[in-house]
N, C-alpha and C positions, 0 to 999 in steps of 0.2 A: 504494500500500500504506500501511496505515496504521502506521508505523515504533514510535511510542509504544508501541502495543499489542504487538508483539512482542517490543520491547525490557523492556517489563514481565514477559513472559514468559520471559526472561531473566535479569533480576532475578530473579525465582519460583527458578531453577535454580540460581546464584550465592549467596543462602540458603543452600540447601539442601546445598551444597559446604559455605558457613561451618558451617553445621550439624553437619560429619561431620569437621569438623577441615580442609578445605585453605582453599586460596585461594579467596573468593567471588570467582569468575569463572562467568559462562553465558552459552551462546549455543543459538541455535536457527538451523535452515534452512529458509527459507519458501520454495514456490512461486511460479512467479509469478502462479498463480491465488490464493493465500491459503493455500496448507497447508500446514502444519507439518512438515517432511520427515523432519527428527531434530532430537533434543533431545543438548545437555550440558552438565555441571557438570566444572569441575576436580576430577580424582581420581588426582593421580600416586601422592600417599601409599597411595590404600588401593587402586590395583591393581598398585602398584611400579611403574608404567611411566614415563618419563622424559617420552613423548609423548602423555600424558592429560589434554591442554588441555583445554577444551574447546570450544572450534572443531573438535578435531581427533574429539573423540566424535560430534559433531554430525554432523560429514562424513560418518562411518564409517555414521551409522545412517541418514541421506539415501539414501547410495550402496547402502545395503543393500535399503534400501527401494525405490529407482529400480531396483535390479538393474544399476547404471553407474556408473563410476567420475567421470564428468564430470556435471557439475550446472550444465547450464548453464540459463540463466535466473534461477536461485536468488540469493536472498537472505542473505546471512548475518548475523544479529546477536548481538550481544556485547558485553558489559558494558564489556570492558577490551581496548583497543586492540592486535592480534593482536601477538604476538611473530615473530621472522623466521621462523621455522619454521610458523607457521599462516597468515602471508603467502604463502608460498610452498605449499602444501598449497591457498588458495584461488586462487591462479593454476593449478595441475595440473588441482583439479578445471573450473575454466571459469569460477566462481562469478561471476556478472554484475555483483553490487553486497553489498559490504560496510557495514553500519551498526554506528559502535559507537557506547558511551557517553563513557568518560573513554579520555586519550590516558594510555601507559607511558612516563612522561618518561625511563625504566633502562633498559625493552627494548623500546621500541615500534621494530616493525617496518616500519609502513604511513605513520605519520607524523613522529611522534618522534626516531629515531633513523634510520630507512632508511627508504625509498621504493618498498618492493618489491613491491605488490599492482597500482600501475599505474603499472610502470618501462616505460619506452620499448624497454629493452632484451630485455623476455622477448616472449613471441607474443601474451600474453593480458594485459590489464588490465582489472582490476576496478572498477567505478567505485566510490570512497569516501566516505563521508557520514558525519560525527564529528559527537558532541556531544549526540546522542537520550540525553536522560534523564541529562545525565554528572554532574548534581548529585548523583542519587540512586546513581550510579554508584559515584564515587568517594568520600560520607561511607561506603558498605557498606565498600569498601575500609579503610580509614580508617580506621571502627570496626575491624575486624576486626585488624587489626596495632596498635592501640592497646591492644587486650584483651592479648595474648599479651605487649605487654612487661610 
């Protein structure tokens, strides 16, 4: 798979979050033939939900789409290195391989802070791939909480 190119499209979604006021975070779900299963943008602010990552949008609209709650083979990519809670959301769903961009030195789940995507200890491990695009990754980040102080 060609990782760059989804992970751009990811960026594309991360935008478009900073756009609407949250956090640019995006991630997408790819097949493992190439398609795009579901798309998302961080949106906890504008749909009050606490769990409106977006890995966890992405998931919702893969699984909608597959009509199945497990996604296995899939891909997931993401701007910013999943938090515990969308680590554990891609080990439920099955997800084969996570790619992201910049690691969450605060709440990284996968690398940073916990090991949870392919702990030894759960049934499922996802395999992980950090660092697609994390230049462009994290100056988006970067900018974006430099604006607001």
């Amino acid at each position: 798979m060609d990782d760059e190119r989804y992970m751009r499209e990811a960026l594309d979604l991360a935008r478009q979050a900073a756009e609407a006021g949250e956090a640019p975070i995006g991630a997408v779900v790819v097949s493992a033939d190439g398609e795009i299963l579901g798309r998302g943008r961080n949106s906890p602010i504008a749909l009050s939900d606490p769990t409106a990552h977006a890995e966890i949008l992405a998931l919702r609209q893969a699984g909608a789409r597959l009509r199945n709650y497990r996604l296995t083979g899939t891909t997931l990519y993401v701007t910013l290195e999943p938090c515990v809670m969308c680590a554990g959301a891609l080990v439920a769903a099955r997800v084969a391989r996570l790619v992201f961009g910049a690691r969450d030195l605060r709440f990284g789940g996968v690398r940073s802070k916990f090991r949870l995507a392919d702990s030894q200890l759960l049934n499922h491990r996802v395999e992980v791939v950090e660092g697609i695009l994390a230049v462009e990754c994290l100056q988006l980040l970067q900018g974006f909480f430099r604006q607001r102080r």
